[in-house]
C-alpha positions in Angstrom: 209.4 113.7 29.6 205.5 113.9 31.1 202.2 114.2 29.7 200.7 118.2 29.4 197.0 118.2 31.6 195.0 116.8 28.6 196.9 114.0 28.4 199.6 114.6 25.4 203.5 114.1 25.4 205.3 116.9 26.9 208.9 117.6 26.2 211.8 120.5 26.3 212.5 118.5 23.0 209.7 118.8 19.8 211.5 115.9 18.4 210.7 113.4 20.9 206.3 113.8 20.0 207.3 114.2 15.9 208.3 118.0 15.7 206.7 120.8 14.5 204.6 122.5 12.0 205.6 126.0 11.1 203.7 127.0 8.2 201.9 130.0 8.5 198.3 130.3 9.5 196.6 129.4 5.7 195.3 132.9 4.0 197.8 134.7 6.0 201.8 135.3 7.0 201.3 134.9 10.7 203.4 132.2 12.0 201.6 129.5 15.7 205.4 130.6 16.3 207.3 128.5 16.4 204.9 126.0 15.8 202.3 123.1 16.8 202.7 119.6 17.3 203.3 117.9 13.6 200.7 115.5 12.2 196.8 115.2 12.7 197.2 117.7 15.8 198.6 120.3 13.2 195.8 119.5 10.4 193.4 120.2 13.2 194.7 123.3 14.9 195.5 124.8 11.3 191.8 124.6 10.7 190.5 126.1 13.9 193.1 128.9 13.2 192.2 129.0 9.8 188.5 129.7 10.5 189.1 132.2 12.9 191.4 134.6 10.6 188.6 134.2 8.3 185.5 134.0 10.1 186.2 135.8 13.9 189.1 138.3 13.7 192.0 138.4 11.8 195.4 136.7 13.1 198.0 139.3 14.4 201.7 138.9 14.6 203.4 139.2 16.9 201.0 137.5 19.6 199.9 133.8 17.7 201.7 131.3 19.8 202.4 127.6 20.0 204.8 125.4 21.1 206.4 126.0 24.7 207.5 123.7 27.0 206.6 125.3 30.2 204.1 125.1 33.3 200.6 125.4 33.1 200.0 129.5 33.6 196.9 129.1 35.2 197.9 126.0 37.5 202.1 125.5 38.1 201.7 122.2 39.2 200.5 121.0 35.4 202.8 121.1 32.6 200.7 123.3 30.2 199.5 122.5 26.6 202.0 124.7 25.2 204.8 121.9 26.3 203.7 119.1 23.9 202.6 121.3 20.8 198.7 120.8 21.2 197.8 124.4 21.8 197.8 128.1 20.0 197.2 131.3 21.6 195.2 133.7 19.2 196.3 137.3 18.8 196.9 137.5 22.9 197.5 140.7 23.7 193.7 141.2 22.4 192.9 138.6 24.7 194.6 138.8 27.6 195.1 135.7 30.2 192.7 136.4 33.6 190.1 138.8 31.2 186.5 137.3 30.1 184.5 138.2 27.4 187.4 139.6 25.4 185.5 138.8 21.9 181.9 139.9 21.5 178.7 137.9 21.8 178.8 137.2 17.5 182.8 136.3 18.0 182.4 134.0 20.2 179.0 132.0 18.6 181.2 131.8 15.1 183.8 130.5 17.5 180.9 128.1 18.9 180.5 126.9 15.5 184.0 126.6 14.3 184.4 124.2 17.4 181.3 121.7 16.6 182.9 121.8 13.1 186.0 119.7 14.7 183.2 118.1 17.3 184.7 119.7 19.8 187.9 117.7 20.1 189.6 122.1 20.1 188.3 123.6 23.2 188.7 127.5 23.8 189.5 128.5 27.9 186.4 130.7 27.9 186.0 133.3 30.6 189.7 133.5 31.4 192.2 133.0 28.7 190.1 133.5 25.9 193.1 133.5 23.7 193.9 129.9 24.3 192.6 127.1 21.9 193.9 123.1 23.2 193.4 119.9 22.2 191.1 117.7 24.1 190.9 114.7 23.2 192.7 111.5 22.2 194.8 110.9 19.5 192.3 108.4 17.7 189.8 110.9 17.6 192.2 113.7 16.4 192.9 111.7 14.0 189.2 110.5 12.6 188.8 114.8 12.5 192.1 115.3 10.6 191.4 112.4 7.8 188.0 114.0 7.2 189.8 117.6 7.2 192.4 116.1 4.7 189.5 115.2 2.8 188.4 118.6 1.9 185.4 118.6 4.2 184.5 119.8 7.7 183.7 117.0 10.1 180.4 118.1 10.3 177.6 119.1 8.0 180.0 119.3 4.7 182.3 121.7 3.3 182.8 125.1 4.0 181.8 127.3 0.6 183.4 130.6 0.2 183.8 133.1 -2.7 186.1 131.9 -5.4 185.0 128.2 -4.7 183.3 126.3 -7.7 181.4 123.7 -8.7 177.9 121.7 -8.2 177.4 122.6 -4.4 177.8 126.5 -5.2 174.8 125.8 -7.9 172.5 124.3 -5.1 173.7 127.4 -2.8 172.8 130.0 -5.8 169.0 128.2 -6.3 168.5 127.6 -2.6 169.5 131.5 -1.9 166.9 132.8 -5.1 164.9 130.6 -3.2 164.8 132.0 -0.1 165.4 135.8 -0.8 162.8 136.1 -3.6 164.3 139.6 -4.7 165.0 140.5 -8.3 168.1 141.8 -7.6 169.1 138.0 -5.9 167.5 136.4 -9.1 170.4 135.2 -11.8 171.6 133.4 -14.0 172.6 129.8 -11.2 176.3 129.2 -12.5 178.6 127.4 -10.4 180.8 130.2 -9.2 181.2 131.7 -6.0 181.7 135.2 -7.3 180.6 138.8 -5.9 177.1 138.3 -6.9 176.6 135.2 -4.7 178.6 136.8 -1.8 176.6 139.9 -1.5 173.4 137.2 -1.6 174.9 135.2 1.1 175.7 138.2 3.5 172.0 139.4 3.1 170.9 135.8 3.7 172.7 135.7 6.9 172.0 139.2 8.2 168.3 138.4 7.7 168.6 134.9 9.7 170.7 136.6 12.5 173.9 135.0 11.6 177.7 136.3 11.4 177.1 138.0 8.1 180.6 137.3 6.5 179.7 135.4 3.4 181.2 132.5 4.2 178.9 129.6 4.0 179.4 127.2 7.0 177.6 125.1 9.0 175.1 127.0 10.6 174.5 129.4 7.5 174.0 125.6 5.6 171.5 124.7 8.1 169.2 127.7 7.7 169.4 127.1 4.1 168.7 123.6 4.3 171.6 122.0 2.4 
């Protein structure tokens, strides 16, 4: 056994680092086949994957990989990421390893975003395997990011609202976004349900602030609406 380059245990073996996590990307049926490393690791790639179906492009299958114990692609003489289960590769043949800019400008500030969200401890190989997402950082901060993720909240800057969500924080989005849009057709009745009526607000909300306009209410959206 060896450590992968960002400084994880590598083996032929998942058992010896805990095993693996199978479940399916959440929201879809795509598989990190055959899986990523179990534990806080998993509760943090999960959520990076998670975002992206959602909020960048939606996962593909075949072509969402994990686990593989292997050398580094990129640089033989490392044992790569794949090797201890702290790595996916997003919808790769999209992506393909030695292309850049292989998402669009808006793509890749969501995946900016999604990133701080998880303070950066997921890094994304931009400009050359744009597909791959790693782990870097050390297992006691993995593990602050996962507890807060357990926790229902993003490490940063609160929950993530989205249609379908309910409760008091969806009432201070509905008064904040009559606030700001002062139309007629944005002005009703503040419940506190994330239904069609809110989405359609929040996607006109971010088009006019210059964000991803997919109604989902994240960090930066939160920002520009001061919550």
């Amino acid at each position: 056994m060896a450590n992968s380059y960002n400084g994880w245990l590598a083996s032929p073996n998942s058992r010896d680092f805990g095993g693996l996590d199978n479940r399916p990307v959440p929201g879809t049926n795509v598989k990190l086949a055959p899986g990523v490393r179990a534990g806080d690791v998993a509760v943090v790639l999960f959520y990076v994957a998670e975002q992206l179906n959602r909020r960048v492009e939606q996962a593909k299958a075949p072509g969402c990989w994990g686990y593989n114990f292997r050398p580094n692609t990129n640089n033989p003489s490392q044992l790569s990421t794949h090797g201890s289960g702290t790595s996916f590769d997003w919808n790769a043949p999209k992506h393909p390893n030695g292309s850049k800019n292989t998402f669009t400008k808006a793509q890749f500030d969501e995946i900016d975003e999604i990133l701080r969200e998880v303070e950066n401890v997921v890094v994304q190989l931009r400009g050359y395997d744009e597909m791959h997402f790693e782990i870097r950082g050390d297992a006691a901060k993995v593990a602050r990011i996962a507890a807060k993720l357990r926790g229902g909240t993003s490490p940063s800057q609160g929950s993530t609202l989205q249609k379908g969500d309910r409760g008091p924080e969806v009432e201070t989005l509905q008064r904040l976004l009559i606030l700001h849009l002062k139309e007629p057709r944005f002005t009703w009745t503040v419940t506190d349900f994330f239904g069609d009526t809110t989405l359609n607000a929040v996607k006109e909300f971010q088009r006019r602030k210059g964000l991803t306009a997919d109604g989902v209410v994240g960090p930066r959206t939160r920002a520009k609406l001061g919550m």
